[in-house]
C-alpha positions in Angstrom: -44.1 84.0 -29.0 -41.9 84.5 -32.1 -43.0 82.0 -34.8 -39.7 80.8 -36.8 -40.1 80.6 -41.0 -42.3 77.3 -41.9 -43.5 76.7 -38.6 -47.4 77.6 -36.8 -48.3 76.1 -33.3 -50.8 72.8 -33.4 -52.7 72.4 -30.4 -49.6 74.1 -28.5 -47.0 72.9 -30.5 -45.4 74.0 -33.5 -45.3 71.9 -36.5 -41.8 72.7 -38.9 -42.7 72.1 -42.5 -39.3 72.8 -43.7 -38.7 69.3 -42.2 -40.0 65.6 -42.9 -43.4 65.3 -41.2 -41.7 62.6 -38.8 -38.9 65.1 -37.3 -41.8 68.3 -37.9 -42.4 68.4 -34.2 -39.9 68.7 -31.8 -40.6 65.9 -29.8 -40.4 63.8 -32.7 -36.8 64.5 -33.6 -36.0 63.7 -29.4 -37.9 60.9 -29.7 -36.2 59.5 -33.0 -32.7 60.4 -31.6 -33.9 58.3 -28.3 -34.1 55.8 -30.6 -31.0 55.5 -32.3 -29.8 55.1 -28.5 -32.1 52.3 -27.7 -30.5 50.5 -30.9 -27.0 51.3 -29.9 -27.5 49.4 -27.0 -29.5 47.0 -28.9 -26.5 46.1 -31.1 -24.0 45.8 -27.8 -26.7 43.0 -27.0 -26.3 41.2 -30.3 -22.1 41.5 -30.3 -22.2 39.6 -27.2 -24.3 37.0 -28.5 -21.9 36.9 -31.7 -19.3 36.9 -29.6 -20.4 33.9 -27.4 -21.5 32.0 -30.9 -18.1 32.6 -32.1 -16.7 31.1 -29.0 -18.6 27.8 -28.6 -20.2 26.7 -32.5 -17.4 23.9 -32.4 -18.5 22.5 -28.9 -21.0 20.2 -30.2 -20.2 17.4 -27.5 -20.4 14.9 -29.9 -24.0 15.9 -31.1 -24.8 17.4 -34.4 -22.7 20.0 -35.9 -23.8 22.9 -37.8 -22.8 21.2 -41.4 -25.0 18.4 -40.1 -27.5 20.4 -39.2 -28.3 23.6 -41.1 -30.6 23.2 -44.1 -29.9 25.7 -46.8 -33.0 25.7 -49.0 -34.2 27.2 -45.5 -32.1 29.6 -44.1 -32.1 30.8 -47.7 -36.1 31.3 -47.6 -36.0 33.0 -44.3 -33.2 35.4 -45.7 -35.2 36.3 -48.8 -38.2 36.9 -47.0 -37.1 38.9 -44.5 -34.7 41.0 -47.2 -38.1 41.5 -48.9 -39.7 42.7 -46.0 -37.5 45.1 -45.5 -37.9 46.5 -49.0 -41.4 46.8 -48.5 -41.2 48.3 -45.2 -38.8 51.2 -46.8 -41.9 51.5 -49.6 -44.3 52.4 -46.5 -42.2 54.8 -45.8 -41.8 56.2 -49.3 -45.7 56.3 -49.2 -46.2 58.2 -46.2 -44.0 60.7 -47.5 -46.2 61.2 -50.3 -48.9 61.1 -48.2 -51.1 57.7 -49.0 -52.1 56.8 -46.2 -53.9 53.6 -47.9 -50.6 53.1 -49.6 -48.6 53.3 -46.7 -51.6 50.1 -44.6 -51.3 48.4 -47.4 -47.2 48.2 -47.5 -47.3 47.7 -43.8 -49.7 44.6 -44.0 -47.4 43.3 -46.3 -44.7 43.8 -44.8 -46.2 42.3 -41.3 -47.3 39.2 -43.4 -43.4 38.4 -44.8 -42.2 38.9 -40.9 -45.1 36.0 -39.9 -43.7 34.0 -42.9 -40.1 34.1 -41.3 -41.3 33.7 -38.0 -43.0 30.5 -39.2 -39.8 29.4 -40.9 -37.9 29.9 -37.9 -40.4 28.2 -35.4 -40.7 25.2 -38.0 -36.5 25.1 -38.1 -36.3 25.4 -34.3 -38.7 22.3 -33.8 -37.2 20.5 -36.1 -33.8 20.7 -34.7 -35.6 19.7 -31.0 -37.3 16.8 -32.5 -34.4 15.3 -34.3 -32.0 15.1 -31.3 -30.7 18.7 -31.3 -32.5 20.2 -28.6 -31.0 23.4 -26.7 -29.6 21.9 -23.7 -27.7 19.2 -25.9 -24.5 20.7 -26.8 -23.2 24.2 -25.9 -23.4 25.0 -30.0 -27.1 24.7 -29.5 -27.2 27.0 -26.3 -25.4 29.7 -28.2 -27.5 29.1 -31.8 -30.6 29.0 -30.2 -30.1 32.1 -27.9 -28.8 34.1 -30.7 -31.2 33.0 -33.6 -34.0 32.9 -30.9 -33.6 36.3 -29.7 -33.3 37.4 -32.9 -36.7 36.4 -33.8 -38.0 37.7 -30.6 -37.2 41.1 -32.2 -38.7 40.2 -35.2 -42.1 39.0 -33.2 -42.1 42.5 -31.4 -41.8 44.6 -34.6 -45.1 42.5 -36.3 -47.1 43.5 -32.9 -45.7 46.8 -33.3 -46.7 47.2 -36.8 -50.4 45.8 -36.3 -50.4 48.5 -33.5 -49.2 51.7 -36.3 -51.6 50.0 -38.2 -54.7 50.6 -35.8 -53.1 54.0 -35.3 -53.1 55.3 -39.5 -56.3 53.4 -40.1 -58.2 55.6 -37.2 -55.7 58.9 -37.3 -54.3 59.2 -40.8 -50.8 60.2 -41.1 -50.1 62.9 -38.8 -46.5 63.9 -37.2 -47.1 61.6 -34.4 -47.9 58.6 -36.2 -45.0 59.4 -39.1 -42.7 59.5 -36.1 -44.0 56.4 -35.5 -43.8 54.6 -38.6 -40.4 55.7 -39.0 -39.1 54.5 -35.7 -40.5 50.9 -36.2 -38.8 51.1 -39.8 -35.3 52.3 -38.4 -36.0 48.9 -36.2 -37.5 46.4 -38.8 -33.6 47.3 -41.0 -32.0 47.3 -37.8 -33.4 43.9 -37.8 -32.6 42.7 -41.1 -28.8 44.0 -40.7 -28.6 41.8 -37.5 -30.1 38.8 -39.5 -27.3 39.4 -42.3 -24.5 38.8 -39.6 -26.3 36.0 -38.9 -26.7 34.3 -42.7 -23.3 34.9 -43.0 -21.3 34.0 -39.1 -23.7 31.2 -38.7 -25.6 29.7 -41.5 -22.9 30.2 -44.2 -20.2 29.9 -41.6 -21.4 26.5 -40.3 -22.4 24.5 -43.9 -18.9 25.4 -45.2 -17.1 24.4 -42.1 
């Protein structure tokens, strides 16, 4: 077998070091590419959400409307929180290029504790709303807010398991091209994430308190 320049097989694969340690294997840039896909079709997911929230925010069948409801101390909170998160999750990966694997935990954790303080924010908002007359079946505003907000933080819910699962990984492995393809897969998904949660500080939450 003829070796290319900057690469030697690993356990019957060959390792690129001309390239980031996450696309070094083969596999690894397939994987990553796969990916991208997953989050193309992701985003088609989240348009049609928009697109139905865009359609029905002024049916509020004479329940609470969004200027009546939406509490902007809060959605600010959950906005900074998860911005920050995202900062720090792009620091884990600055780390694991650098190759501190204790640097790269510790941002992670971090970063998995901001998500659980948004999804706490979001869970106390969502109750709230229920237990002050603004349930989801009340109005077809709150059918289309809760779906799209809800899902949203379904997402964010999966990422936090996904992290605490890399986690497990780096703290047993180390930072190998396996779990760096990992890490940087579940950060292309965490600002993925936070992108998705822009459109939906500005359609919904801004949107609805100046309407």
């Amino acid at each position: 077998m003829t070796i290319a320049h900057g690469e030697f097989p690993v356990h019957g694969r060959s390792i690129n070091h001309d390239a980031p340690l996450e696309y070094s294997l083969e596999e690894g840039a397939l994987r990553i590419f796969g990916f991208w896909l997953f989050l193309a079709t992701d985003l088609v997911l989240f348009a049609c959400l928009f697109a139905t929230y865009v359609v029905l925010h002024g049916a509020a069948a004479g329940g609470p409307t969004e200027a009546q409801l939406f509490d902007v101390p809060g959605f600010t909170a959950e906005t900074l929180i998860l911005l920050t998160s995202s900062f720090t999750g792009g620091l884990g990966t600055y780390a694991m290029h650098n190759g501190s694997r204790r640097g790269l935990i510790t941002w992670m954790i971090i970063t998995v504790l901001l998500g659980l303080s948004f999804i706490g924010l979001e869970v106390k908002e969502f109750v709230t709303y229920a237990t002050h007359g603004a349930p989801l079946q009340r109005s077809a505003f709150l059918s289309a807010f809760f779906t799209l907000v809800g899902t949203h933080g379904c997402h964010v819910s999966l990422g936090i398991l996904w992290m605490l699962s890399i986690i497990y990984q780096l703290a047993r492995r180390g930072i190998t091209p396996i779990t760096a393809r990992k890490v940087f897969i579940v950060g292309l998904y965490w600002h993925f994430l936070d992108i998705v949660w822009v459109f939906i500080f500005t359609v919904v939450y801004l949107n609805g308190v100046m309407s």
